[in-house]
C-alpha positions as a printed Julia matrix, in Angstrom:
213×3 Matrix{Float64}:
  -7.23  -16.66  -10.08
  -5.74  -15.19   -6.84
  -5.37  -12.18   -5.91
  -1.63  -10.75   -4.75
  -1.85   -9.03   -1.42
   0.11   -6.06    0.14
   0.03   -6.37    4.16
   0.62   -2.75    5.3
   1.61   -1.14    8.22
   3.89   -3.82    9.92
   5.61   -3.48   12.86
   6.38   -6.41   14.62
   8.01  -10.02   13.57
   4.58  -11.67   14.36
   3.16   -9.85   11.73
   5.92  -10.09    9.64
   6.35  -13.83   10.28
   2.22  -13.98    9.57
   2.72  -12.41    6.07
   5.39  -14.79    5.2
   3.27  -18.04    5.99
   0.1   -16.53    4.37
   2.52  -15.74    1.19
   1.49  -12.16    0.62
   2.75  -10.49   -2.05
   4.27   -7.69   -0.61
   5.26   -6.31    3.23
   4.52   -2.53    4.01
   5.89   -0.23    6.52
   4.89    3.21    7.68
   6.97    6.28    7.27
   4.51    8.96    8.11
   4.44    9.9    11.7
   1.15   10.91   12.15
   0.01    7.48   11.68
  -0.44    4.45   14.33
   1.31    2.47   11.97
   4.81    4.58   12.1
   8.4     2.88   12.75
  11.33    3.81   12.54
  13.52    3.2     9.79
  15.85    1.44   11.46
  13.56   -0.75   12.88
  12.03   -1.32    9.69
  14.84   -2.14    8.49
  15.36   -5.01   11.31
  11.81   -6.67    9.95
  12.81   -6.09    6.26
  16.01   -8.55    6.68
  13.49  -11.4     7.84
  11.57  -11.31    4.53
  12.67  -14.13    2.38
  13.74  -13.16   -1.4
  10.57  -12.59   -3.61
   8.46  -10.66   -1.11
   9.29   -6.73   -1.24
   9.39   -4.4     0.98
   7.82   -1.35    0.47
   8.08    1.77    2.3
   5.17    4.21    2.66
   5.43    8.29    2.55
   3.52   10.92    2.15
   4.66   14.17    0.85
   8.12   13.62    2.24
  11.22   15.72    1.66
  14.35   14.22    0.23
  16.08   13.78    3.54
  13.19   11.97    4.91
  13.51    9.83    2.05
  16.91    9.4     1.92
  16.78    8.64    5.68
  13.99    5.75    4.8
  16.05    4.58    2.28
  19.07    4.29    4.54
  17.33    2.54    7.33
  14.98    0.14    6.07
  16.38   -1.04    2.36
  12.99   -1.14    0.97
  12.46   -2.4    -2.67
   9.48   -0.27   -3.36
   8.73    3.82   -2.48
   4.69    4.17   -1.84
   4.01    8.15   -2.25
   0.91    8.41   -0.88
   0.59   11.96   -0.38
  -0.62   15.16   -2.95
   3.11   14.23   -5.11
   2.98   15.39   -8.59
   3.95   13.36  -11.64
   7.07   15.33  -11.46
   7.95   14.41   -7.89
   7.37   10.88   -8.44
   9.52   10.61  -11.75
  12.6    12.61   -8.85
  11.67   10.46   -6.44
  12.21    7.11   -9.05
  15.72    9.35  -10.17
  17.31    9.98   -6.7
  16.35    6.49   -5.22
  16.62    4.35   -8.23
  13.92    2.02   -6.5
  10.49    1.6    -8.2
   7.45    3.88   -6.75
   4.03    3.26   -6.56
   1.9     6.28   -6.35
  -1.22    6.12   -4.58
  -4.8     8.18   -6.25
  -7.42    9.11   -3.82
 -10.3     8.06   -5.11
 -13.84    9.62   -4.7
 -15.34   10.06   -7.84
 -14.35    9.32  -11.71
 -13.27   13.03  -11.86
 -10.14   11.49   -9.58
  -8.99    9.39  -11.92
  -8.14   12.06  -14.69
  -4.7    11.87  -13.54
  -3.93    8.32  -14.43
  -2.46    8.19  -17.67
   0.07   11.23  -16.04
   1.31    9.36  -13.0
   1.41    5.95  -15.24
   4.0     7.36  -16.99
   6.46    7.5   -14.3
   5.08    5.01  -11.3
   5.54    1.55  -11.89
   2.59    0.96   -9.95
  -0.71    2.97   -9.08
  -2.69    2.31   -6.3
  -6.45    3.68   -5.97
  -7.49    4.44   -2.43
 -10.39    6.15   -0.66
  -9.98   10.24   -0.77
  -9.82   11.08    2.89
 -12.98   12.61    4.81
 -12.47   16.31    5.95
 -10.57   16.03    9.28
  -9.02   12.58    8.38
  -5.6    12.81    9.78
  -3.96    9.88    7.83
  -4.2     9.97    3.92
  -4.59    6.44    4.04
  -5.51    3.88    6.24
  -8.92    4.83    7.28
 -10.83    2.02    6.75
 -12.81    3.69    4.44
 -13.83    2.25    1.31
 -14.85    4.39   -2.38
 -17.33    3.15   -4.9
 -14.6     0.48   -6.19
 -16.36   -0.03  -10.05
 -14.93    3.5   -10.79
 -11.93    1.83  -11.41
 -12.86   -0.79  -13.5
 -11.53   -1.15  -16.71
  -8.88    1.74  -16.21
  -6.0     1.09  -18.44
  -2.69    1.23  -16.97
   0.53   -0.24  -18.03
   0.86   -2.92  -14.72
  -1.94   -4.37  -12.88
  -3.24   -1.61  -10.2
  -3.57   -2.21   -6.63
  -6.97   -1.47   -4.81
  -7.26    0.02   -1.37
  -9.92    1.69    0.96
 -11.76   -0.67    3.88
 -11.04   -4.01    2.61
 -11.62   -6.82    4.83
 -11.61  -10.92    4.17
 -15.51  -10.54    4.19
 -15.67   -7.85    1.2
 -12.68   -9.03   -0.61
 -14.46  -10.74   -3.04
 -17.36   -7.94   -3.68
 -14.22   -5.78   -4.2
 -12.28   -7.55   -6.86
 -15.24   -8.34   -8.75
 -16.69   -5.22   -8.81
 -13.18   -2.74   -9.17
 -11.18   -5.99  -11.26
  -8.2    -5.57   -9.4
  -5.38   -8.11   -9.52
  -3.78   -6.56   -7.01
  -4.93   -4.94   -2.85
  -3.77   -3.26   -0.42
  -4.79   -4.17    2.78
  -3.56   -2.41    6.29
  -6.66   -1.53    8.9
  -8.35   -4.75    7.66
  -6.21   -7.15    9.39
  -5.89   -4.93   12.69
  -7.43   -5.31   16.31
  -7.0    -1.96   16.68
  -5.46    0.95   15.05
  -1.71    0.3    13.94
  -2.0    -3.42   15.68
  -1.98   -6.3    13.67
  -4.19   -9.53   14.18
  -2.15  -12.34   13.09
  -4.98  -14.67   12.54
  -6.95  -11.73   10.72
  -3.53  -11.54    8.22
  -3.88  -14.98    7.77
  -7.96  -14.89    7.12
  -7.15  -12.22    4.25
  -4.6   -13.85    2.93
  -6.19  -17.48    2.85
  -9.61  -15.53    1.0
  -7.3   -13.61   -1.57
  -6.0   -17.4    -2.52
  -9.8   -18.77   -3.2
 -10.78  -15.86   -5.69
C-alpha cells in the first residue's frame, strides 16, 4: 500500500516541479496571510497551470469571507477549498454551494472529545482532514509542526478516506499511518528548511517513504 500525499504550502516552481516528480497526490497553497506560507492568488494561480492533469490543486483558508474566497477562486483555479479555520457544517455546505468546487474541512485534533463533530462535517465535506489543535498563542491554525496522539483517529468512519496532519516528517511517516490508519497526509512544515521554505530533496524524501508503506 502507499500512501497519497498532499505537499502544502507551495510557493515556488522548484517545489512545484519537486511534487510533480515525487507524484504527490495533491499540491497546496496558502491563502491565510498570517502564515509564512501565504501567496497571492494570482501567483498561485501561475504554479497551478504547471500541474499536469490528475494532481489538484487545493487552496487553503481559514475562516475567510466570501470575497476572499471568491478572490482565491478567481486567481488561482484551485480544484479543492481546504477550510481550515473554526467553519461550521453550515459554512462548509455555502462554501461547497457558492464555489461549486469540493472542500475539505480540516478538525483540530487534541483529544477524542474533538472528533464529536465528524459525522456533522462528513455530511457536507468531501474530505476531512484531522490536524493538531493549536497551542495557546499559536498564530497559524495549522502548520505548526505539531503532532496529536494520531490512534484517536483510528477507525473513525467517514464516507472517503481522511487525511492526517500535525508534525509529520519522512522519519515518523510510518509510526503515523500505522498507528492513526490513514490512507491519506498532509504534509507542509515537514518538507521545509525553514518556515514557509521548501526543501526540494526533503519533498522528495517524503514522497519516496509514502511510496514504501
Amino acid at each position: 500500500m502507499s500512501v497519497g500525499v498532499k505537499i502544502c504550502g507551495l510557493k515556488t516552481p522548484g517545489a512545484v516541479a519537486a511534487v510533480i516528480a515525487g507524484g504527490a497526490a495533491f499540491a497546496g497553497f496558502v491563502f491565510f496571510e498570517k502564515s509564512p506560507r501565504f501567496i497571492e492568488p494570482a501567483a498561485a494561480g501561475t504554479l497551478r497551470r504547471a500541474l499536469p492533469p490528475g494532481l489538484p490543486a487545493v487552496a487553503v483558508t481559514a475562516d475567510a469571507d466570501d470575497d476572499a474566497i471568491d478572490a482565491v477562486v478567481a486567481g488561482a483555479r484551485p480544484d479543492y477549498l481546504q477550510l481550515h479555520g473554526r467553519e461550521t457544517p453550515a459554512r462548509v455546505a455555502q462554501v461547497k454551494a457558492r464555489t461549486g468546487l469540493k472542500v475539505i474541512k480540516a478538525i483540530a485534533v487534541s483529544s477524542a472529545h474533538d472528533l464529536r463533530a465528524v459525522p456533522d462535517f462528513d455530511k457536507c465535506a468531501d474530505l476531512l482532514l484531522f490536524d493538531a489543535k493549536p497551542a495557546p498563542g499559536d498564530a497559524l491554525p495549522g502548520g505548526n509542526a505539531r503532532r496529536f496522539d494520531w490512534s484517536l483517529v483510528r477507525g473513525t468512519q467517514t464516507a472517503q478516506p481522511f487525511m492526517l496532519a500535525g508534525g509529520l516528517t519522512a522519519g515518523n511517516l510510518g509510526e503515523a499511518i500505522a498507528l492513526s490508519g490513514a490512507a491519506l497526509v498532509d504534509v507542509s512544515s515537514g518538507v521545509e528548511c525553514a518556515p514557509g521554505e521548501k526543501d526540494v530533496n526533503l519533498i522528495a524524501a517524503f514522497l519516496a517513504a509514502a511510496k514504501l508503506i
